[in-house]
Phi, psi and omega in degrees: 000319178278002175275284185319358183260317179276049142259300153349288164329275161325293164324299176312327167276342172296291133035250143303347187285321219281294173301329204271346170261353153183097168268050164300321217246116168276325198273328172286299157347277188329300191273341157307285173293021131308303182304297203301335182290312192291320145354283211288313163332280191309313175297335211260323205251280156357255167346286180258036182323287182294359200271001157217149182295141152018092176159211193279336197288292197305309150325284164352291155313320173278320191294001182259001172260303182291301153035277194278307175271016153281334184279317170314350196250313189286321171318303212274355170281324179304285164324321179286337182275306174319305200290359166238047213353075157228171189202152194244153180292145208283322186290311186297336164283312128008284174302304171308290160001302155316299210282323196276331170302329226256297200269359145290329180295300178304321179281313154010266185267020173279288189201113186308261172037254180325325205266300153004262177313304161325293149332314203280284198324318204281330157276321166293299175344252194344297178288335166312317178309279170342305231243300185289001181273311172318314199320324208284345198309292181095015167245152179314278176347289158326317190276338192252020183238321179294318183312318199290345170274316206278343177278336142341293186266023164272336182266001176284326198263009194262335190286325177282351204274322192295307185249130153306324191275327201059070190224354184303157188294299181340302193289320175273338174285330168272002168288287172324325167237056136264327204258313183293320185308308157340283200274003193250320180278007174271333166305309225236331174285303179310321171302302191328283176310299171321312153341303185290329189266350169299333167256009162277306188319312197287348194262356189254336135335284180310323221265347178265321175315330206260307163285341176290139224241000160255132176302122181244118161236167166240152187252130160225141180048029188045051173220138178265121214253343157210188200169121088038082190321331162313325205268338173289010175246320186302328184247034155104347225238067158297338154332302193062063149228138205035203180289152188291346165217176164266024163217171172274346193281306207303316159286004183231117192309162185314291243254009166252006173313330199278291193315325191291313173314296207278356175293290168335290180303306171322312195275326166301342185249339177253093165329311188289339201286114159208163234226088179286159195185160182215145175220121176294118199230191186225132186285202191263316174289015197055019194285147168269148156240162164268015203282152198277153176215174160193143171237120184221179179255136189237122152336049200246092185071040140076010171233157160291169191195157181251135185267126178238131178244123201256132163236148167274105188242074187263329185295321183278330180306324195273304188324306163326316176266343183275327204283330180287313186288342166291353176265348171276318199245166159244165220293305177322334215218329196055033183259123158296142200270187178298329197270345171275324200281351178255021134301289187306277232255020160283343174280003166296341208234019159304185208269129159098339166329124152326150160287160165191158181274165174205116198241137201247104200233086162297146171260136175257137189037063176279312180273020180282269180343318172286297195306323196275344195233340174095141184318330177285331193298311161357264175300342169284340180275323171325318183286294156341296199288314215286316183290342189287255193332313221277306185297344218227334156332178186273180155256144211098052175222136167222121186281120168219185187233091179293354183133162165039226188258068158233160183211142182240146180227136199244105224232074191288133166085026212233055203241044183176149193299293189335294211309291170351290191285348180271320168302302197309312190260357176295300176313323197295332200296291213274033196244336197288356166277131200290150179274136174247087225239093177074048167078355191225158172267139219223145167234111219231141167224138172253139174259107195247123171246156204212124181237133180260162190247142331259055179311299191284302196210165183253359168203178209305325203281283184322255177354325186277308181258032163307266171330297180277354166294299204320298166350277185316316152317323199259017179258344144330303194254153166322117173076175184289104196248144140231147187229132195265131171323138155227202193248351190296327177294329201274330176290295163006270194313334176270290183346289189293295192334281216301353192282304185303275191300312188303285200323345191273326188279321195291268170347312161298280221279027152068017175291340176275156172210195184223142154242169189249105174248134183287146161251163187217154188268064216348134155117285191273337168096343186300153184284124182270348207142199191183127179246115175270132179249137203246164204228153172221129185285108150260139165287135201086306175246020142101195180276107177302133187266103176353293199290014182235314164273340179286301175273041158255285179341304188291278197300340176271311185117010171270022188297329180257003150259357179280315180256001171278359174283334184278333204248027167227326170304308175304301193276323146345287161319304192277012128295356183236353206265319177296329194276356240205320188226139187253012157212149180209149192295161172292118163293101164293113168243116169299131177260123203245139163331319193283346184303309190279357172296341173270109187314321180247004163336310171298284181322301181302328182303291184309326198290322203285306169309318174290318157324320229224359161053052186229137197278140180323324186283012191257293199269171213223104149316088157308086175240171183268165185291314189258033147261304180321297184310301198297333181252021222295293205313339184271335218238275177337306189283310201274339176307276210321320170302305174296314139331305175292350198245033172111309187279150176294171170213127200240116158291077189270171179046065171297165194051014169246354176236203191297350204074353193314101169338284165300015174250328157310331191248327177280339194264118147332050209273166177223004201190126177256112183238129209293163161285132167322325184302305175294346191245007163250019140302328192297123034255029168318128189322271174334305187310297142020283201258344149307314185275325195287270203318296150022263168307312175293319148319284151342304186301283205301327178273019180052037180250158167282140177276106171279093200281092166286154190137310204271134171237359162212179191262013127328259179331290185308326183301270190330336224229326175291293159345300194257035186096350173325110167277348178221153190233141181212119182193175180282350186305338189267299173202123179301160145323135203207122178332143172312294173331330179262314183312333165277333194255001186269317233254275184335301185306313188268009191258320188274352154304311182296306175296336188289330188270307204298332193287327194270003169272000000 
């Protein structure tokens, strides 16, 4: 009995040892201390049965025995319900556990016999119980573990039928190779299962690695020992033979070998160690790939090994590189572009950097091109220019394409106007052959302006514009020009910007005014009229000179808030002059062309006049001739509208455009006024005769002739003589504040009244 019990015993620890390598399986537990609790039970009741007399020791002893083999009867129904992953609640086991010790205890110490019996039943129940829960399985092992509890619990119930006592030898020697047999086939069961769940796992694994759409490879010893149909597609083996290569160096370009080594050895010697990356790695067919990886360290087959989880990321690598090179390049031209070409030269133009040049190169009338041949013809010479010059510079040249038809060249090692001047002349070379562009040949001229590093400016922003004021100078000359940056330009250029920008504010805030320069009538010298002019005050920087805001007006577009600002100032004046007076001379106002791009600028002139109850006939509409020609079809209709309703119209600065006979007979005009350029010649012979045809022209069309201009009494003598009917200069009167312009107006009203009273 006592072999069989420390035998019991031994199994059960064999058991945990069993449990203690994956405690998942609970059931292994359970019945490992079950065996061992019977052990103990068997050693405890049986065995030592007689070793104390009557009494309490000897009570003492069987409840630690029954005890011990009730718990062991309840383990092992415990384990049987976990291994068919079922469980009874802890209170009811618990309890029963209680009630069936309670009521052994108690039959007991009535009468062993019974108690016996009682005890023999409760343990075959229990192990019958066991052997129908394995039974359910259907595997052999299971049905031969279950016969053995149910061969158990026959040998539980043979002991009291046998022994009064239950001491029989049958019985226990046959307890002995049932409880051993027993226990050996739940070992054997339990390897079994843990087997099973180790190859589900291990098959659920696969079956996820194998469905996965990220490449899993494991690396040992820099051989790669498994892979993944993801990662055996990435690298060309779709076959699924063998590893995709056998070694790792056979996937990793040359010259990535040292990083691929020390990458490896670190995750094989550091558990902790892990390592995201991105790389060029080689398929099997040698084609290069891109791929994103991570690397950490994996157990495999009992050595370290390295785990790589691979995505083929070649496709967003090219997409990436196609999107930097389109942020880079250009789409037309395949030229770098601005955002490449002002990178490069800010790293040209670091500190300590080489000299170089830098040329700034526009096509003249390019938009010629367009309108007449249509934008692809366009876009073909361009694509043309780009490839010429791109092939054909000197070397050290980076050719780029700055937008529309500009093209920039960045000229290294280039440190003198000579170095400069050779590039310059290299480009005027390949531009004298023609382009053959939509069936017709292009004769193409470029405008180069050229700044040099670091002469002109010490870093990339300056240097470009620098290079592109010059540019802009050199759009000045005829044909293919270049002109080298000075500094004179670069003041032009902030002047006009600040010119620019400033006038839109000079307008809201009321920086403008009007001055007045008088006409006089020939002959009598009397005040004829007057032409307003407008002036502008910056506070702080004094008066800006017309010939500096009139045209930033024309190129920005505020030239029509600009004279509708002029012709409300005029009419003020001439509302404060009336209210004052009880006539007043005609206001002459220049009108910029761009003023009649509005369809209703006439109607609003008039609607403004009539408001303000001022007779038509006090203004005088100034436009110029060869505005007139250019807007004819814009000009024409509403000058006429303004003719009918009264108001005047004046052809100023005649003899500076064509002159055109038939523009004279069509324009609703009331006044011709010759350009000072014909009148400070005067009295010169040519001149003479020029002025003379002039007026005789005038005259027949019955309009007044206005002498601009005059600055001495030669010239007025003269202007007068050959028909002039008004004279305007600074000799008679300068431009003059409104306040003087009334008292010039008040003098020559009391001058009138003084002759008409002496008549």
């Amino acid at each position: 009995m006592f072999v069989s019990a420390s035998l019991n015993s031994m199994l059960g620890a064999a058991l945990l040892v069993l449990w203690r390598w994956d405690r998942e399986h609970v059931h292994v537990r359970l019945w490992g201390v079950s065996w061992m609790l019977l052990g103990l039970g068997l050693i405890v009741g049986p065995t030592f049965q007689d070793a104390f007399p009557p009494g309490l020791l000897h009570d003492l002893q069987a409840l630690v025995a029954v005890t011990a083999l009730m718990a062991s009867l309840f383990l092992q129904l415990s384990g049987a319900l976990h291994y068919r992953d079922k469980k009874l609640p802890p209170v009811l086991s618990w309890t029963a556990f209680a009630i069936v010790l309670v009521v052994l205890s108690v039959l007991g110490a009535r009468d062993f016999r019974i108690g016996l019996i009682v005890g023999a039943v409760v343990l075959a129940a229990g192990s019958f119980a066991c052997g129908v829960l394995i039974w359910q399985g259907g595997e052999r092992i299971e049905h031969i573990v279950a016969l053995f509890f149910v061969a158990s619990a026959l040998v539980h119930l043979s002991g009291p039928v046998l022994d009064e006592r239950g001491r029989s030898p049958i019985t226990y020697t046959a307890g002995l190779y049932v409880q051993t047999l027993l226990s050996l086939a739940q070992i054997l069961m339990c390897v079994r299962r843990a087997r099973k769940e180790v190859r589900r796992h291990y098959e659920r694994f696969m079956g996820l690695a194998d469905q996965s759409l990220q490449g899993l490879a494991v690396a040992q010893r820099g051989k790669v020992v498994y892979a993944n149909p993801a990662v055996r597609a990435i690298f060309g083996y779709e076959d699924r033979t063998g590893a995709p290569q056998s070694t790792l160096a056979d996937l990793v370009p040359a010259h990535l070998w040292g990083e691929a080594e020390e990458r490896h050895h670190q995750v094989l010697v550091n558990p902790d160690l892990r390592f995201e990356w991105e790389a060029v790695r080689v398929r099997r067919d040698g084609r290069e790939i891109h791929i994103r990886a991570q690397s950490s360290h994996l157990e495999w087959d009992g050595e370290p090994a390295e785990l790589l989880l691979v995505i083929d990321d070649t496709s967003r690598h090219r997409a990436v590189e196609a999107l930097r090179r389109q942020a880079l390049h250009d789409e037309l031209t395949d030229l770098p572009n601005r955002n490449h070409a002002f990178s490069r030269l800010q790293l040209l133009t670091e500190p300590g950097s080489r000299p170089l040049a830098v040329l700034s190169a526009d096509l003249d009338r390019f938009q010629l091109v367009n309108e007449s041949l249509g934008h692809e013809a366009g876009d073909a010479l361009l694509h043309a220019i780009a490839r010429r010059l791109d092939q054909r510079l000197p070397e050290g040249c980076m050719l780029a394409r700055l937008g529309e038809d500009q093209f920039l060249v960045i000229a290294e090692g280039a440190a003198s106007p000579q170095d400069a001047r050779v590039v310059v002349d290299a480009m005027t070379a390949l531009l004298e052959a023609p382009f053959a562009v939509a069936d017709a040949e292009l004769f193409v001229h470029m405008s180069i302006g050229v700044a040099l590093f670091p002469h002109d400016a010490r870093n990339a922003a300056a240097l470009l514009r620098c290079a592109e004021s010059a540019m802009h100078r050199a759009k000045h000359h005829a044909g293919v020009s270049a002109v080298f940056f000075d500094r004179a330009m670069d003041g032009v250029t902030r002047a006009r910007l600040e010119a620019e920008q400033s006038l839109g504010r000079a307008i809201a805030a009321g920086e403008l005014l009007l001055e007045y320069q008088p006409k006089f009538r020939a002959g009598s010298r009397t005040l004829a009229g007057m032409e307003a002019l407008v002036r502008w005050e910056r506070p702080g920087r004094g008066r800006v000179s017309p010939a500096e805001f009139i045209p930033a007006a024309e190129r920005t577009g505020q030239i029509k808030a600009l004279g509708e600002r002029v012709l409300e100032l005029a009419f003020k004046q001439m509302a404060q002059w009336l209210a004052r007076h009880d006539s007043v001379p005609t206001v002459a106002v220049n009108v910029s062309p761009v003023q009649f791009d509005d369809a209703g600028f006439a109607e609003r002139l008039l609607s403004r006049m009539h408001a303000l109850r001022l007779p038509r006939e006090l203004l005088e509409i100034e436009i110029t001739e060869s505005a007139a020609i250019g807007q004819m079809s814009r000009v024409l209709p509403q000058l006429q509208l303004l003719r009918d309703h009264g108001v005047l119209c004046a052809l100023d600065d005649f003899g500076t455009g064509q002159s055109s006979l038939t523009l004279l007979r069509q324009l609703p005009i009331t006044t011709l006024k010759l350009d000072r350029s014909m009148i400070v010649p005067l009295p010169a012979a040519d001149a003479v005769a020029i002025v003379q045809a002039s007026c005789t022209l005038g005259h027949s069309l019955g309009l007044e002739i206005v002498a601009e201009g005059v600055e001495t009494e030669e010239q007025a003598a003269a202007a007068e003589r050959l028909g002039c009917t008004q004279l305007q200069g600074f000799m008679l009167g300068r431009p003059m504040p409104g306040e003087a312009m009334e008292a010039l107006i008040a003098h020559a009203q009391a001058c009138g009244a003084e002759r008409r009273a002496a008549l």
